[in-house]
N, C-alpha and C positions, 0 to 999 in steps of 0.2 A: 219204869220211867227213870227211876233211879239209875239203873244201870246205863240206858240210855243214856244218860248224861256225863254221866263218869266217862263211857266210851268217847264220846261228843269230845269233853275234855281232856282227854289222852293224846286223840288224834290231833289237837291244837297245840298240844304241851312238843310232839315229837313236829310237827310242822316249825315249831318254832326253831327249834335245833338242826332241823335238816336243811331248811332254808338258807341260814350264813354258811354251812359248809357246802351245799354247792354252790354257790359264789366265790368261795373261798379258791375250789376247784377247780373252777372254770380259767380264773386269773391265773392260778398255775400253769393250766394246761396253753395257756397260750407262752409261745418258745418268744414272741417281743412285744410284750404290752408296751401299751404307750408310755404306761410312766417308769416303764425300765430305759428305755432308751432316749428320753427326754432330760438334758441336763439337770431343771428343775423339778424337782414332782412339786403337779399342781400349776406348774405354768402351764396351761392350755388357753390356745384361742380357740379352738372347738369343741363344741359344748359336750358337758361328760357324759351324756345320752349318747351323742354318735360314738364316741369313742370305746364307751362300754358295748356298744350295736355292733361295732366293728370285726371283722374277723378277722383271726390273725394274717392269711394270706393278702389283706389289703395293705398290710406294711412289710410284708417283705421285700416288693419288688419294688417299692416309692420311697427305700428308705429314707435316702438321701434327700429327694424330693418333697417329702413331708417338711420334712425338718425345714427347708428352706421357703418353702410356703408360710409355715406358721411364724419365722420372723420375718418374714416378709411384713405380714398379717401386725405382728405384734410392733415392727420399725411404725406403720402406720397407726397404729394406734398409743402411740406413746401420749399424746395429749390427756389420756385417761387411766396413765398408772400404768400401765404393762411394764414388766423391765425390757430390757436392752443388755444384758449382761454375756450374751454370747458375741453379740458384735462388739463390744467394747472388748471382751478377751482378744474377737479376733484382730481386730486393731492393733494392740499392746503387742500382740504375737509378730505382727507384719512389721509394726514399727522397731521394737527390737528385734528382731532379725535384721530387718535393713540396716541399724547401726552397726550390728556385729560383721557384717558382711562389709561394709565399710570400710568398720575399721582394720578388719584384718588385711583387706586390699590396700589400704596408707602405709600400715606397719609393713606387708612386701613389698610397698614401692620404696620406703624409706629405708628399708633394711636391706637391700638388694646386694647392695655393697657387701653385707657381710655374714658370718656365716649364724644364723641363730640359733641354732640346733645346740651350740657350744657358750660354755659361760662366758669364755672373753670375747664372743661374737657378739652375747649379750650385752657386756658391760662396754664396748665398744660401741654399739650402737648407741646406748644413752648418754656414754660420756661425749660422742660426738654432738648431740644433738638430734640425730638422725631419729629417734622413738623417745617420746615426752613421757614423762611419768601420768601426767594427765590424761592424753590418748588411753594409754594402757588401761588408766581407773575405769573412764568411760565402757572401754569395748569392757571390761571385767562388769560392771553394773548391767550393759547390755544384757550380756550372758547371762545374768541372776535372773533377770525380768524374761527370758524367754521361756524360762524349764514350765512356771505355773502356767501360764494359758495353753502349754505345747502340751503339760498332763490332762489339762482337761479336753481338750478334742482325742488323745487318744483313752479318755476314757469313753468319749463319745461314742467310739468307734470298736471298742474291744473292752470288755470290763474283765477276762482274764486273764492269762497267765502273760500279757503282754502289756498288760496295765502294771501287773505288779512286778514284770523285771525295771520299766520304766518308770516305777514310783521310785525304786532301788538305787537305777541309774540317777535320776534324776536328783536325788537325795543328795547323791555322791558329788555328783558335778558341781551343784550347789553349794557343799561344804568347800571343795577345792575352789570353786571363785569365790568364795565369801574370803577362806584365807590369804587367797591371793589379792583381794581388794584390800585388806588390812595391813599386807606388806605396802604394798603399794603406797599407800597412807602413813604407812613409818616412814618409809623412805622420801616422802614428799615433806613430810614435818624436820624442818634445818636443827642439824643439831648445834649450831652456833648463829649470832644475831650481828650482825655487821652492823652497831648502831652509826659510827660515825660513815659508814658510805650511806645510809638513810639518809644521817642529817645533810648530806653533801646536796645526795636530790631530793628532799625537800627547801633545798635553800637554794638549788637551781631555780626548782620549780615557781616557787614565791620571787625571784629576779624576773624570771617570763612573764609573771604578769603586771608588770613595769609599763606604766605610757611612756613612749618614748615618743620624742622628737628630734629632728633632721637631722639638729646640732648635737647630738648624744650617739649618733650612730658612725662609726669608723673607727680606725684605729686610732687614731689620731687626730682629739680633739683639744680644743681650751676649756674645757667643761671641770671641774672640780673631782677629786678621785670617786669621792661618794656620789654622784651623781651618773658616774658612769657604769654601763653594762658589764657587771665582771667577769672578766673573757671562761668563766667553768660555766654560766648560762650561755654565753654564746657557743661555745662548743656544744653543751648538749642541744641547742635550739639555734643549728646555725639561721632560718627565717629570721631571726630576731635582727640579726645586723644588715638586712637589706631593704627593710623600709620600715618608717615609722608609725606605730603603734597607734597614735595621735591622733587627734582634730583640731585643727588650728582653730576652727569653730568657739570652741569652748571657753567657755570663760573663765576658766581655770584650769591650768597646763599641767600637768603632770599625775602623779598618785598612779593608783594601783585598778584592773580590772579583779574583780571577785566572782565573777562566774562566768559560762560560756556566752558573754554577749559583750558589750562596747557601752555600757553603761558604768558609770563613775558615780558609786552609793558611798555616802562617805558612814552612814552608821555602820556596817558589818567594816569598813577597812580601820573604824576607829575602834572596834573591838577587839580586829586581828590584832593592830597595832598594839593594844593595851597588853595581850595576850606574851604577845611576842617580849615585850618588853621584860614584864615580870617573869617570865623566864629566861631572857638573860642576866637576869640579877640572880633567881636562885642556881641558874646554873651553867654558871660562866664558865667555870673549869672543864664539863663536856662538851660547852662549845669551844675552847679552844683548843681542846685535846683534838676534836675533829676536823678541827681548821677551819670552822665556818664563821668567827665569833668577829671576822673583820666584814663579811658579806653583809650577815645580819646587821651588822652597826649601820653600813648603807642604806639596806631596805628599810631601815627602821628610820632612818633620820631624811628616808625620802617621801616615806607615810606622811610623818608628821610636818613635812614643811606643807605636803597637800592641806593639811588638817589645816594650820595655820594660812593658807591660801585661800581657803572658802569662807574668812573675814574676811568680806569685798568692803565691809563698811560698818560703823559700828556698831550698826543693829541689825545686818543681815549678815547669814550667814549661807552658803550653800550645802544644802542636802542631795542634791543628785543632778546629775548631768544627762542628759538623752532620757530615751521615751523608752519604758520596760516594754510597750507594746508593742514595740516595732521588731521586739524581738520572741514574742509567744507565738506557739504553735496551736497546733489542735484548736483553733477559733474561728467563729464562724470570719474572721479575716483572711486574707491570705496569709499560706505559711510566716512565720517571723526568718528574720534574716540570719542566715551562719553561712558565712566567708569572710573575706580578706579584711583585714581591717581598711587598705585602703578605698573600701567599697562599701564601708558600714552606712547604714541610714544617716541621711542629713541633717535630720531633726535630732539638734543636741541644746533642746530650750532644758534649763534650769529649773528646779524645785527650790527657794529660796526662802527663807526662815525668816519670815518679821519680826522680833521680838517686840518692838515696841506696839506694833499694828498687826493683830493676828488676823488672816485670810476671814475669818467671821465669825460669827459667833459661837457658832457649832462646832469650831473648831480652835478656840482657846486653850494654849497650852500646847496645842499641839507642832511636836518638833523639839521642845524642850528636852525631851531624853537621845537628842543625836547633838544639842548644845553639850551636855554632861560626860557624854560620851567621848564625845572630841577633846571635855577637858582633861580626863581622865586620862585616857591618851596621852595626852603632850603634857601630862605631872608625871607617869611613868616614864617617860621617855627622857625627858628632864635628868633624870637620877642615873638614868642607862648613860646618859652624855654628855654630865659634869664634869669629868677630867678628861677626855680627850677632845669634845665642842664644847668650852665652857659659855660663850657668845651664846650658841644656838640653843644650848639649852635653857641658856637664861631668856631665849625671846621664847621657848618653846613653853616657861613657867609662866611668865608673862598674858600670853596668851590666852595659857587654859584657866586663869583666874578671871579674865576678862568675861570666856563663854562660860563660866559655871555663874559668875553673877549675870548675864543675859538670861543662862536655863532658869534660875533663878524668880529675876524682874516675869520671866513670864507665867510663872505660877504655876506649875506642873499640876496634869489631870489624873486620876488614875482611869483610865482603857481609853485615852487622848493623845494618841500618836501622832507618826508622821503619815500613815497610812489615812488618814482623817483629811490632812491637807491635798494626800494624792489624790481622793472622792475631787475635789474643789476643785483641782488642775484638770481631770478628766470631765467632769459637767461645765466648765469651761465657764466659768463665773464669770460676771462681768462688773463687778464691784471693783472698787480704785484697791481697798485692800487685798483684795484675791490677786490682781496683776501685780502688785508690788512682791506679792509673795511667791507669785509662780514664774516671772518671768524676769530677765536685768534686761 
């Protein structure tokens, strides 16, 4: 009985051992298991009962067709985890490739003229214009992004000695465009900074967005020197001298637009102005080194007469001109408007600052930090244009004493803006002091 048992035991002990080694064997002897030639092991859509059932000869002749069945299988079933990581390769592969193909057909069109095989056909090209430093980064980035998804389908397809000359290659080309994008990138960083041709066009750019009216536009006006377009904006913007900026609508004429729309905000231009100001006091000498320090005094003392303009009375002041909504997009509105100015929306109603009479209750205080603002303002500006407008600046000190005791009388909130009074303009109150504050 004993012995019995022991034998019993033996034959369980060697069944245990021979069992994983023919399994073991069996997956050998097959020349393409599924999980050899499946990008992922372990990504299957078919369950690993059929697949271990499977014989080898069922995938030699569907290789290609397996494969495109089970992301087929797996595209559909993405709501439940599956990856997606072969089509996104091949994506990235089709789309870098198109850029490269692209761009190398831009660069023959561009280059055609000359010879590029040779370094001054090279350096001819770029210095003409004719091949951007840019282009070139681009197609060089293309090229980086195509070598990895391009290794992985031909591993897909070959994991020998054609996988590994094109891991090699691949390697190679990849270091030669890596160094090539990094020349590229030295030679796109200037080795010198043209600050006064910056300041020039930014102090075109700040002229452009000047309101201008009828009487401001020609060569040849009675208009005061600071008031007029100076001819370095109308060059670079000749639009500017053929029609007026403007809406006669408006209840206060002139100042500056600050973004892409035909609204007149006086707190961000009393900022700019403040901004502008205190940098021409610290540094007067690089704007006059760059010739801009007579423009600037214009735009600056064209701010601030706005600033001083939106006293319409001694306890109103204006915050904003036109409707911000006439000009937002993406709302369940129709689009907002961008073209001509002399085509802008008509609705140029006023945002006006009670101080004595605040729009309601809710809104107390609010408006006082575009009062503070505007003083602030026209006290830097003041100091900018003591010895050349001593007059203007003296009504421009004048002034901002006046709104900082209004911001003042109104008792500033803290998180009590002007955006508090916009809620009241847009629900359309109809309280006597909501109209006196939203409309003249």
């Amino acid at each position: 009985m004993a012995k019995a048992s022991t034998a019993a035991a033996a034959d369980h002990k060697a069944a245990d051992v021979v069992a994983p080694t023919a399994v073991v064997v069996a997956v050998a002897e097959d020349p393409k298991p599924w999980n050899h030639w499946w990008p992922f092991r372990g990504f299957r859509f078919r369950s690993p009962a059929k697949i271990r059932s499977a014989k080898p000869s069922d995938h030699d002749g569907s290789h290609w067709y397996d494969w495109a069945v089970t992301n087929a299988e797996g595209l559909g079933r993405n709501a439940k985890g599956s990856k997606l990581d072969p089509w996104v390769l091949l994506l990235s592969l089709c789309v870098s490739l198109t850029a490269v193909i692209s761009g190398i057909y831009q660069i023959r069109e561009r280059g055609s003229r000359y010879d590029l095989g040779t370094v001054n056909g090279l350096v001819q090209a770029f210095t003409t214009g004719q091949m951007h430093e840019f282009m070139l980064l681009a197609l060089l980035l293309a090229g980086i992004n195509v070598i990895s998804p391009l290794l992985f389908f031909i591993y897909f397809v070959n994991k020998g000695k054609v996988l590994k000359v094109a891991t090699y290659t691949g390697q190679a080309i990849n270091t030669i465009l890596f160094i090539g994008a990094v020349i590229v990138l030295w030679l796109l960083t200037p080795t010198e900074h043209n600050f006064p041709q910056a300041l020039k066009l930014s102090t075109n750019f700040l002229s452009a967005q000047r309101v201008t009216s009828q009487a401001m536009l020609g060569a040849v006006n009675t208009l005061p020197l600071w008031e007029k377009l100076p001819q370095s904006a109308i060059d670079a913007y000749p639009w500017l001298n053929r029609a007026p900026t403007g809406n006669a609508n408006d209840v206060v004429q002139g100042g500056f637009y600050i973004a892409g729309d035909y609204v007149k905000q006086t707190l961000p231009l009393a900022t700019s102005m403040s901004m502008l100001a205190w940098s021409m006091m610290a540094f007067r000498d690089g704007y006059e080194k760059a010739g801009v320090y007579g423009d600037l005094q214009n735009d600056l003392q064209i701010g601030a007469q706005y600033l001083m303009d939106c006293h319409i009375a001694p306890e109103l002041y204006v915050a904003q001109i036109g409707k911000l909504s006439d000009y937002e997009i993406n709302t369940a509105a129709p689009s907002g408007f961008w073209g001509l100015p002399q085509d802008m929306p008509t609705n140029r109603s006023a945002i006006v600052i009670n101080a004595a009479s605040p729009a309601a209750a809710a809104a107390a205080g609010a408006g006082a930090e575009v009062l503070a603002a505007a003083a602030a303002a026209l006290s830097a500006t003041s100091i900018v244009l003591e010895s050349s407008q001593p007059d203007f600046a003296a009504a421009a000190l004048n002034t901002a004493h006046m709104l900082f005791d209004l911001a003042e009388q109104m008792g500033p909130q803290i998180n009590r803006t002007l955006d508090d009074l916009r809620e009241i303009t847009a629900a359309g109150s109809s309280s006597s002091n909501a109209s006196a504050a939203v409309g003249v």
